[in-house]
C-alpha positions in Angstrom: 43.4 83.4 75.4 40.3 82.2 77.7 37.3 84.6 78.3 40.1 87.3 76.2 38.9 85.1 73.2 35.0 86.1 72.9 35.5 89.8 73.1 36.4 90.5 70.0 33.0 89.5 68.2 31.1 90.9 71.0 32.7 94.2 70.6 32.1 94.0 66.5 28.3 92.5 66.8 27.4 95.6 69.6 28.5 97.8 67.8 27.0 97.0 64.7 23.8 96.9 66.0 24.3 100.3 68.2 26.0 102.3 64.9 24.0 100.7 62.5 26.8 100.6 60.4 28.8 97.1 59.9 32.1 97.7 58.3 33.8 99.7 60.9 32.2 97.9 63.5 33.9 94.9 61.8 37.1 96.5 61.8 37.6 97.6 65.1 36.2 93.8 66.3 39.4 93.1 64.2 41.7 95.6 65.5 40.6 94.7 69.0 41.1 91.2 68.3 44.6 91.3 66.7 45.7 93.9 69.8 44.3 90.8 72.5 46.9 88.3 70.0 49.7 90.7 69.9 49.9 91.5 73.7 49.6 88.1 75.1 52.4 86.9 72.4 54.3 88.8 74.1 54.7 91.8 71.4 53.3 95.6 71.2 53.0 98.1 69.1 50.4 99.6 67.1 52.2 99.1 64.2 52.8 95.2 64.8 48.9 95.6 65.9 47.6 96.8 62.4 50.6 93.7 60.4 49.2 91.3 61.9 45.5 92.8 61.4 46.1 93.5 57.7 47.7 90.4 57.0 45.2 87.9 57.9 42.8 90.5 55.8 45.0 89.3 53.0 45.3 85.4 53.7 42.0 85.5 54.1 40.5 86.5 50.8 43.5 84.7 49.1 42.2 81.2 50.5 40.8 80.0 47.2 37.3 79.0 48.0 36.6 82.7 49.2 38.4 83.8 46.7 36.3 82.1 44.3 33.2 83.3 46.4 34.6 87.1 45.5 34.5 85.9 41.6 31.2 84.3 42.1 29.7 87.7 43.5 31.1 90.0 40.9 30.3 87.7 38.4 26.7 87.7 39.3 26.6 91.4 40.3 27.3 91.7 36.1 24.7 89.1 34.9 22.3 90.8 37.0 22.9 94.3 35.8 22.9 93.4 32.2 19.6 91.3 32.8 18.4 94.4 34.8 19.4 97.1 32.0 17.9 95.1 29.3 14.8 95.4 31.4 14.3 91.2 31.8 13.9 91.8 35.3 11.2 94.5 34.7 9.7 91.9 31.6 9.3 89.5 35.0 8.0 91.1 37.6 5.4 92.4 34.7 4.8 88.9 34.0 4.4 87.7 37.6 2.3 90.1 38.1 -0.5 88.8 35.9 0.2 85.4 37.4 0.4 86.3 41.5 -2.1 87.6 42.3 -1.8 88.9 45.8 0.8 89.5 48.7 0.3 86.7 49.8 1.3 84.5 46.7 4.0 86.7 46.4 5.7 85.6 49.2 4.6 82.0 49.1 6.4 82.0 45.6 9.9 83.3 47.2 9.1 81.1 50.2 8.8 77.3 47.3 11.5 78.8 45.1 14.1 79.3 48.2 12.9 75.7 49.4 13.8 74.5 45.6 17.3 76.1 45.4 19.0 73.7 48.3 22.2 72.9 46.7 24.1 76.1 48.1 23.0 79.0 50.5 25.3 81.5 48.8 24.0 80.7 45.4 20.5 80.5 47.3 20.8 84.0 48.3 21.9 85.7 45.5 19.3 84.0 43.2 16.3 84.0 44.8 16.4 87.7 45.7 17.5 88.3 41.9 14.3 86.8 40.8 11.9 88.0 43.1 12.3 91.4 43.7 10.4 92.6 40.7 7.6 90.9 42.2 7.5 91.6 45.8 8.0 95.2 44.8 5.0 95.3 42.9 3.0 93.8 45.7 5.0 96.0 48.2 6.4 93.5 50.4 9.4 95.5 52.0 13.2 94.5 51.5 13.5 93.4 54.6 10.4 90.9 54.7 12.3 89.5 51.5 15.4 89.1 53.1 14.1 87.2 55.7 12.4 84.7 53.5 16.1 84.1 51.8 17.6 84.6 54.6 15.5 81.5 56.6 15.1 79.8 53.2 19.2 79.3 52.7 20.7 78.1 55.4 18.3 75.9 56.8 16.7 74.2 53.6 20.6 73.6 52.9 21.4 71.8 56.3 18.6 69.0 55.9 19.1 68.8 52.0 21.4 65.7 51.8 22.3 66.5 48.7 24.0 70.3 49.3 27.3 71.8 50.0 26.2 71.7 53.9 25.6 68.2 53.6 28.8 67.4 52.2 30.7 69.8 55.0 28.6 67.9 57.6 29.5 64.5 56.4 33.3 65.3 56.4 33.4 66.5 59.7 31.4 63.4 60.9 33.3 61.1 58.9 36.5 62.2 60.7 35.5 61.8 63.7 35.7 58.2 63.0 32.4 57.4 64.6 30.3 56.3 61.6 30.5 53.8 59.1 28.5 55.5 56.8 28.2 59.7 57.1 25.7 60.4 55.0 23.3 58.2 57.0 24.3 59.6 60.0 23.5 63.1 58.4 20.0 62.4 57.1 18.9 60.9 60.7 19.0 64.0 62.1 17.7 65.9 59.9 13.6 64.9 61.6 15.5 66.5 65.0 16.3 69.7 62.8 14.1 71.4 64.9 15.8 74.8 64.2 15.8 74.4 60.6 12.8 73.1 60.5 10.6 75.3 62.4 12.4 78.4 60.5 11.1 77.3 57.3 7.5 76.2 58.9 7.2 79.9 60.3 8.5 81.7 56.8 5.4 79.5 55.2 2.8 80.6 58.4 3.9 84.1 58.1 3.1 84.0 54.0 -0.1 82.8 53.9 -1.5 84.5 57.2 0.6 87.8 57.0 1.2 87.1 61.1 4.0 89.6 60.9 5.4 91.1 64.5 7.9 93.6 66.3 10.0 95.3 63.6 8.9 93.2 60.6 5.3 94.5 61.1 6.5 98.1 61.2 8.8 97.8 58.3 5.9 95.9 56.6 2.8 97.9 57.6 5.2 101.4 56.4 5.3 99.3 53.0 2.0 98.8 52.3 0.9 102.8 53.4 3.6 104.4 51.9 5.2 102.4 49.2 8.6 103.0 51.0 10.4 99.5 50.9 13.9 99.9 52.0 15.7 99.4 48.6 18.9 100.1 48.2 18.8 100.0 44.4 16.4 102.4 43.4 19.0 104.3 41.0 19.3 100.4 39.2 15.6 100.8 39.2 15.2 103.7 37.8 17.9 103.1 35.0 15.5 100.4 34.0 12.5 102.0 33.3 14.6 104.1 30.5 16.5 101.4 28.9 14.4 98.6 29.9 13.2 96.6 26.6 13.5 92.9 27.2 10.9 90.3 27.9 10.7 87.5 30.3 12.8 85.0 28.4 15.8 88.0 28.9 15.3 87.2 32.7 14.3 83.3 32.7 17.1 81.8 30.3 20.5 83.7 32.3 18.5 82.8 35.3 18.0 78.5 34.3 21.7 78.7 32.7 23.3 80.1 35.7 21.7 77.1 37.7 21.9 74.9 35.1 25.6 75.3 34.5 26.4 75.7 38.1 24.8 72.4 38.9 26.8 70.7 36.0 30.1 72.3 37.3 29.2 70.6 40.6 29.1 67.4 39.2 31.8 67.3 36.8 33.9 69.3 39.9 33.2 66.3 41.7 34.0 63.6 39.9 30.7 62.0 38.6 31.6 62.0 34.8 35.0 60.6 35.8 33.8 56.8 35.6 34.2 55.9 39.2 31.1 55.4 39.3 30.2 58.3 42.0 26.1 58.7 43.0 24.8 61.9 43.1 25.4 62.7 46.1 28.9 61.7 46.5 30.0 63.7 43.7 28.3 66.5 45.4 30.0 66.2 48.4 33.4 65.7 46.6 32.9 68.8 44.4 34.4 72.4 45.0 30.7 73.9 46.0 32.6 77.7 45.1 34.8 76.6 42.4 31.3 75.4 40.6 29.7 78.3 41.2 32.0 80.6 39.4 32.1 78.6 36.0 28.5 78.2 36.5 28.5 82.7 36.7 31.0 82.4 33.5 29.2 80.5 31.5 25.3 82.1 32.3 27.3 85.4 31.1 28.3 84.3 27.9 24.9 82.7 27.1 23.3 86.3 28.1 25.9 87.7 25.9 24.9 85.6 23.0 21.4 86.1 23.9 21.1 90.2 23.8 23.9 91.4 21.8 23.0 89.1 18.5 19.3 90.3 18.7 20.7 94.6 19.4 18.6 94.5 22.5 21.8 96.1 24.0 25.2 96.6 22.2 28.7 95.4 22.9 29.7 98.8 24.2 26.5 98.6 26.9 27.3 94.7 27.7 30.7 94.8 28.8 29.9 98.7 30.7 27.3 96.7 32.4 29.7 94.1 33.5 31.9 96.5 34.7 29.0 98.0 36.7 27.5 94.8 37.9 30.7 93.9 39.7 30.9 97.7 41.3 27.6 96.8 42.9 29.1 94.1 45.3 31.5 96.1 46.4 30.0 97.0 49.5 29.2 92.9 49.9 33.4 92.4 49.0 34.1 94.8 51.8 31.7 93.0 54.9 32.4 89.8 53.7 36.0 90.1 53.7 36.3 91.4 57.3 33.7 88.9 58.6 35.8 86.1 57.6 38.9 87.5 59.0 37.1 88.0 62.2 35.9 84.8 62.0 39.7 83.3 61.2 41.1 85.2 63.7 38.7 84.0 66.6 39.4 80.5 65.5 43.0 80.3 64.4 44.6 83.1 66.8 42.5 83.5 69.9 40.8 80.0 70.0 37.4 80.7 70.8 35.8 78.0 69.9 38.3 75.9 71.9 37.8 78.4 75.0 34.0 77.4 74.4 34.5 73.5 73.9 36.6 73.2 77.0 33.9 75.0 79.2 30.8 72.5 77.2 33.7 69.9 78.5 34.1 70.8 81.9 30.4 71.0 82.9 28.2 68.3 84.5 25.1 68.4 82.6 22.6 66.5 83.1 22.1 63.5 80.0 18.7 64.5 79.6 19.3 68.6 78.9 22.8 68.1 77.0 20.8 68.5 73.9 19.3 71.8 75.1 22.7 73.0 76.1 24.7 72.1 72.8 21.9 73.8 71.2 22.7 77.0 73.0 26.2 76.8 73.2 26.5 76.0 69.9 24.2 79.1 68.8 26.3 81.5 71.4 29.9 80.5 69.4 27.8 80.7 65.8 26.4 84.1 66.9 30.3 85.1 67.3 32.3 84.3 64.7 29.5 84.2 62.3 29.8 80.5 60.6 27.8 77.9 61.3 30.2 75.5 59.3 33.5 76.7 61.3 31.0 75.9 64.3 29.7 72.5 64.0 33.3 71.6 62.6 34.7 72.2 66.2 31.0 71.1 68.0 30.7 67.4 66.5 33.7 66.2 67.9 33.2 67.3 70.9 29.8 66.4 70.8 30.4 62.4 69.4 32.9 62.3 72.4 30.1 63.4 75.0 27.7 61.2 73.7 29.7 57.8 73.5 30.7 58.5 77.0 27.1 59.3 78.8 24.0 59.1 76.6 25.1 57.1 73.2 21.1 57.1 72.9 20.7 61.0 72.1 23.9 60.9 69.8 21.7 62.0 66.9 19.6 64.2 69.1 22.4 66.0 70.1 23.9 66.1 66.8 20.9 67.5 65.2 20.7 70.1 68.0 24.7 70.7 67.2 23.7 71.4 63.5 20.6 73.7 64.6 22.4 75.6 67.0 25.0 76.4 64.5 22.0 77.5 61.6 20.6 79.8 64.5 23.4 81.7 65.6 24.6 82.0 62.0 21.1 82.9 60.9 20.9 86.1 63.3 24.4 87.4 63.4 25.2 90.9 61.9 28.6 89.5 60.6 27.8 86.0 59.1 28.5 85.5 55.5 25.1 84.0 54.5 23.1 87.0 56.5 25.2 89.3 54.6 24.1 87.8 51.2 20.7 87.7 51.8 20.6 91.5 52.8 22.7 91.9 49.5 20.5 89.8 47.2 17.6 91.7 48.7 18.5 95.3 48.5 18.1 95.8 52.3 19.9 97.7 54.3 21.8 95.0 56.0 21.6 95.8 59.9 17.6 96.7 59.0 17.4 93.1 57.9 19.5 92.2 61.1 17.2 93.6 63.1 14.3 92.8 62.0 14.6 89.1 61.4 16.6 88.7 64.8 12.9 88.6 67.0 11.6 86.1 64.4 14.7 84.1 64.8 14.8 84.2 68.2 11.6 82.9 68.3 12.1 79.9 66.4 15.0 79.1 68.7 13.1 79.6 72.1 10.8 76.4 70.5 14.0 75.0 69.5 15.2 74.7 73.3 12.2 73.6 73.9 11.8 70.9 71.9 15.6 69.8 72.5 14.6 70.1 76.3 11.6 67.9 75.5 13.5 65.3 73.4 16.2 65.1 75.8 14.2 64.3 78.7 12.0 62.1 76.7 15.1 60.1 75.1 14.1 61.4 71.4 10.8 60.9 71.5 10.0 62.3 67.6 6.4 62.8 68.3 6.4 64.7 71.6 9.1 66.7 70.3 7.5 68.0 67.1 3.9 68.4 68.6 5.8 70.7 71.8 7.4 73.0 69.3 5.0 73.3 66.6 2.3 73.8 69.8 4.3 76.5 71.0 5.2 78.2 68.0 2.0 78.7 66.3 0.6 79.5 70.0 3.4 82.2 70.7 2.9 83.7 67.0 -0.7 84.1 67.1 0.2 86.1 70.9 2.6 87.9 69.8 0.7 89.5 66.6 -1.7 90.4 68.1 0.3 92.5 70.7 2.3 93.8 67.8 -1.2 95.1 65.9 -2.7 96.4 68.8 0.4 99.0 68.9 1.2 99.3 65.2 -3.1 101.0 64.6 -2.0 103.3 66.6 0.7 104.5 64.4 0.2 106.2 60.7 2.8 106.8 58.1 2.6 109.2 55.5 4.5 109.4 52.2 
């Protein structure tokens, strides 16, 4: 389809951000999408427009791992409402309370216990935000601040965890590229050149303890602390829980631990390390079904809150199974962007071939060896930033990128692999209709295109060191040290700048309840 190929997610991400509202932006990316297919294959028609549209809606969510993503959701939607209703969530935040003391420890907590959930970004997500919103509220930390700290806690704490479903997706797509005798070594060497990972989770720390907030974050954060006005979208679930809340913090911290508990074991037995083949750790990881897992680890975390509120009256039968019912009504919303941003994302990549359209140009260019780093960083980013998957991206980027590198700088393989892998985190890290972006906003209770837009300066400002660094280590044939100092120079240098501008203009400005 050629240049045809990109427009499609370009139409869907501009609108987005110019509406403010995702799902018919979404849809008409689709629509648009399915019309470019249909004409070129020679057909017309509205109506053969809106078949082919609403069929790969279909094969889409019947794939079974994002079918089982749909389970996982609703499932957790319910142990989350029950927790909530049985006021566990407000017996924590009341807890946490007495223990963090200030903003600042608030967000240092969400920052550690992202960092600590690495085994999956979905699961990431959805956890960390359940946890901690009773306790950034109280401290008044917007939703939006919160979903940038899962948001840049998910993704890239997953991609240089070698033990994670990222790392097992990684490995596979550099085992078949036949390159390496041993993946998994060739995964955890570039995770020092990370820089885009990295640097993300460097600044979410920085911006904690020295509350160096700018551009939209600062406004979103200042009207917070003045006003009390957060951005929640859950306040009715809120306010149900100051009525029927009774629980205590063991209502909260048990679902919580068996939920990970049991999703970690399902990972392990999903992948074969109980089958006596004497798997490691890490193997059986990468061999298990990360989303399969997930959902018997959601099953079983229900029926040990079950057995844990319904034996003791804190709620009745009646109450526990409404709740579920409700709980799973509450992802709705996250069924509905989710759904369409993988079938934009299928269709970009199985109809129109854009990332081939994108390969072939990276191809067809004469780079210089010493900024190809730099320029697989971008390009990787740009096709990311489209079809909103930074897995679908570095699966078509690292074999084009192995067969660069064995042919002009074998030297910067890992270089350029790393910047490969931190391209992809980037451009799925800012885009309104990635998967992972859309369940941080969700676990959050932000506004989703608030949270887009305010983490996308942030973001962008991580990448700009990023380039830099790549720039740096290209030239410099992956010098580590040169590298590192360059982007952690520049970052701290350009935050510090930037605040500052940002305060000057935000004293000016008072908000009123």
């Amino acid at each position: 389809m050629g240049i045809l190929s990109i427009i499609p997610p370009i139409i869907a991400i501009v609108l987005a951000l110019i509406t403010k509202e995702v799902i018919s932006a979404l849809l008409i990316g689709i629509l648009s999408g399915t019309l470019i297919y249909v004409v070129s294959s020679g057909g017309g028609g509205l109506i053969e427009m809106g078949t082919v549209a609403f069929g790969l809606i279909a094969e889409t969510v019947g794939e079974p791992g994002k079918f089982n993503i749909i389970l996982f959701l609703g499932l957790l939607g319910a142990l989350v409402y029950v927790v909530t209703i049985a006021g566990g969530s407000r017996a924590y935040g009341n807890w946490a309370a007495t223990k963090l003391k200030s903003r600042r420890s608030a967000q240092l907590a969400t920052s550690v216990l992202g960092m600590i959930i690495f085994v999956d970004d979905y699961f990431n997500c959805l956890t960390v935000g359940t946890v901690m919103k009773p306790v950034t509220d109280k401290y008044q930390i917007s939703r939006a601040k919160l979903a940038y700290i899962i948001d840049s806690t998910a993704a890239p704490i997953c991609i240089i965890a070698p033990i994670s479903s990222w790392a097992a997706a990684v490995g596979s797509t550099l085992y078949e590229t036949g390159a390496f005798q041993n993946e998994l070594s060739a995964f955890i060497a570039t995770i020092p050149y990370n820089l885009y990972a990295l640097l993300s989770i460097l600044m979410v720390i920085i911006l904690s303890v020295t509350n160096l907030d700018f551009g939209p974050m600062a406004r979103v954060e200042k009207r917070a602390i003045e006003t009390g006005e957060l951005g929640a979208l859950d306040t009715e679930l809120e306010e149900k829980i100051l009525i029927d809340g009774k629980g205590t913090i063991w209502d909260l911290i048990i679902p919580i631990s068996s939920l990970i508990a049991f999703s970690i074991l399902s990972m392990l037995q999903n992948g074969g390390y109980w089958s006596g083949e004497g798997l490691s750790l890490s193997e059986a990881f990468g061999n298990c079904d990360a989303s399969a897992a997930l959902v018997m680890g959601a099953f079983w975390a229900l029926v040990v809150t079950f057995l844990l509120f319904v034996p003791r009256k804190l709620i009745d039968f009646k109450t526990f199974m409404g709740g579920i019912g409700e709980g799973i009504k509450t992802m709705v919303p996250a069924y509905i962007i989710l759904t369409l941003a993988w079938t934009i994302g299928a269709l970009c990549q199985d109809l129109l071939g854009t990332g081939l359209f994108i390969g072939e140009m990276v191809k067809a260019s004469s780079i210089p060896v010493g900024l190809i780093p730099a320029m697989i960083f971008l390009v990787s980013a740009l096709l990311s930033f489209s079809i909103g998957t930074a897995w679908g991206t570095f699966g078509i980027f690292i074999p084009i990128v192995v067969m660069i590198s064995q042919y002009t700088a074998p030297e910067l393989m890992v270089v350029t692999l790393s910047a490969t892998l931190a391209g992809s985190v980037f451009g799925d890290h800012c885009s309104p209709i990635s998967d992972t972006t859309i369940l941080s906003s969700t676990g959050a209770g932000c506004d989703h295109i608030q949270h887009v837009s305010t983490q996308m300066l942030y973001a962008m400002l991580v990448a700009t060191c990023s380039f830099v660094g790549y720039l740096v280590a290209g030239l410099s044939y992956g010098n580590l040290l040169l590298t590192w100092a360059t982007s952690v120079g520049l970052l701290i240098v350009s935050l510090v700048v930037f605040h500052r501008i940002s305060k000057t203009k935000l004293d000016q400005l008072k908000f009123s309840n």
